[in-house]
C-alpha positions, -999 to +999 in steps of 0.1 A: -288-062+420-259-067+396-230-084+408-203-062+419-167-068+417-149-088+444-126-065+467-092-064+445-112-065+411-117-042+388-146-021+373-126-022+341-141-038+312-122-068+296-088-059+278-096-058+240-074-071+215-070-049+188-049-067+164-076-091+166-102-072+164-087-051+138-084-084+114-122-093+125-133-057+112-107-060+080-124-098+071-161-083+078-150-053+054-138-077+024-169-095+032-191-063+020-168-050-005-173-089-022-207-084-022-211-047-039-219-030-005-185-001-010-202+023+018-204-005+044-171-015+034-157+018+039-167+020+072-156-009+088-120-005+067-119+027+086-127+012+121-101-017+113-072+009+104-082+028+136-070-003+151-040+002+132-044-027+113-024-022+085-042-039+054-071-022+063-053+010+061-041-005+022-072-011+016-092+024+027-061+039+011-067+023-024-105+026-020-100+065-017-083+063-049-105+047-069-140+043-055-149+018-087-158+050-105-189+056-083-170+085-066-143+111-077-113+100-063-103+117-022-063+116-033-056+133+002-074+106+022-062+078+001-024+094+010-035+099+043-037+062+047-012+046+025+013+068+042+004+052+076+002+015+064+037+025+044+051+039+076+042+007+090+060-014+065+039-024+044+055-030+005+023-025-013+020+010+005+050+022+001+047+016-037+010+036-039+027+060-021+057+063-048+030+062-073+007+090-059+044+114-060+053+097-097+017+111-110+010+141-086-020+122-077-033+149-048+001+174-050+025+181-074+044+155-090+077+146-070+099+122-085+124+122-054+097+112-035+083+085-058+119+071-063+123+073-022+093+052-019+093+027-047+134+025-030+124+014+006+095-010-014+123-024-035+144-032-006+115-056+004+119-073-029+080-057-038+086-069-077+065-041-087+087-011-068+114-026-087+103-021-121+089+012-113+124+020-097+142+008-128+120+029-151+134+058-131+169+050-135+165+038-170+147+074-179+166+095-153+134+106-135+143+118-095+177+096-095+207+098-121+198+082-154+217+047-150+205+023-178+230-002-162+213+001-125+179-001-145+186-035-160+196-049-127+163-036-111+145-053-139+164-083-138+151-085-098+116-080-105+115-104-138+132-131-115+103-123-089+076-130-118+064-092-127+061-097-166+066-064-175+101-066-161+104-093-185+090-078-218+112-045-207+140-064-207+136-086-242+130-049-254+158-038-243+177-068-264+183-086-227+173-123-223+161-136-188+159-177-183 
């Protein structure tokens, strides 16, 4: 007979932690994607974002859109999930997010949106939001066209090491130390 309980216990099982298990999943994940094994992959990315761990939910996001080419890209599920891990903070996210409306990658293109997105991942000093940001402004694509404000996004990312920042900016007759 299995052992019950004490009076004042509970049946319950343990307490789980998901964050925790979550990164377990997520590690487990890389471990198969490493190793040429996508589907597995997949799967446990999707069992580690529905622990709301959010590089998993990067991850399952950018996997969706570009499956190495084995598999036409699912632009509604990889938005499905960058939204959420964007919504959650996360830089990288928010600029696949402000990519997907820059292209129309699964909907229309929507350059408010895009420059909304790459905006809030510039905030967080993301290097790449801001010279994707400053290419709006500089072209006038979904916010006024202020070459001014464009050079002083650039400026930010080049000083965070994005190199195109840099060559956009000896282009545009601007020296950076």
């Amino acid at each position: 007979m299995a052992d019950l309980p004490k009076r004042g216990g509970s049946l319950k099982a343990p307490a789980r932690d998901g964050k925790k298990d979550g990164r377990r999943l997520y590690e487990e994940a890389v471990a198969y994607r490493n190793s040429g094994q996508q589907q597995q992959a997949i799967a446990l990315f999707r069992q580690s974002a529905d622990l709301d761990y959010v590089p998993a939910m990067v991850e399952l996001g950018e996997s969706f859109m570009n499956d190495g080419g084995a598999k036409p890209a699912n632009y509604p599920e990889a938005k499905k999930w960058l939204l959420k891990a964007a919504r959650a903070g996360d830089s990288s996210a928010m600029v696949d997010v402000g990519g997907m409306y820059f292209l129309g990658s699964g909907g229309p293109e929507d350059f408010s949106a895009a420059a909304e997105w790459f905006g809030k991942a510039a905030k967080k000093d993301n290097p790449a939001a801001l010279y994707d940001l400053g290419t709006m402004y500089e072209n006038g694509k979904g916010v006024p066209r202020l070459p001014v404000k464009a050079k002083e996004l650039y400026r930010r990312a080049a000083g965070l090491g994005n190199q195109e920042a840099r060559k956009r900016l000896s282009e545009l007759g601007e020296s950076f130390p």
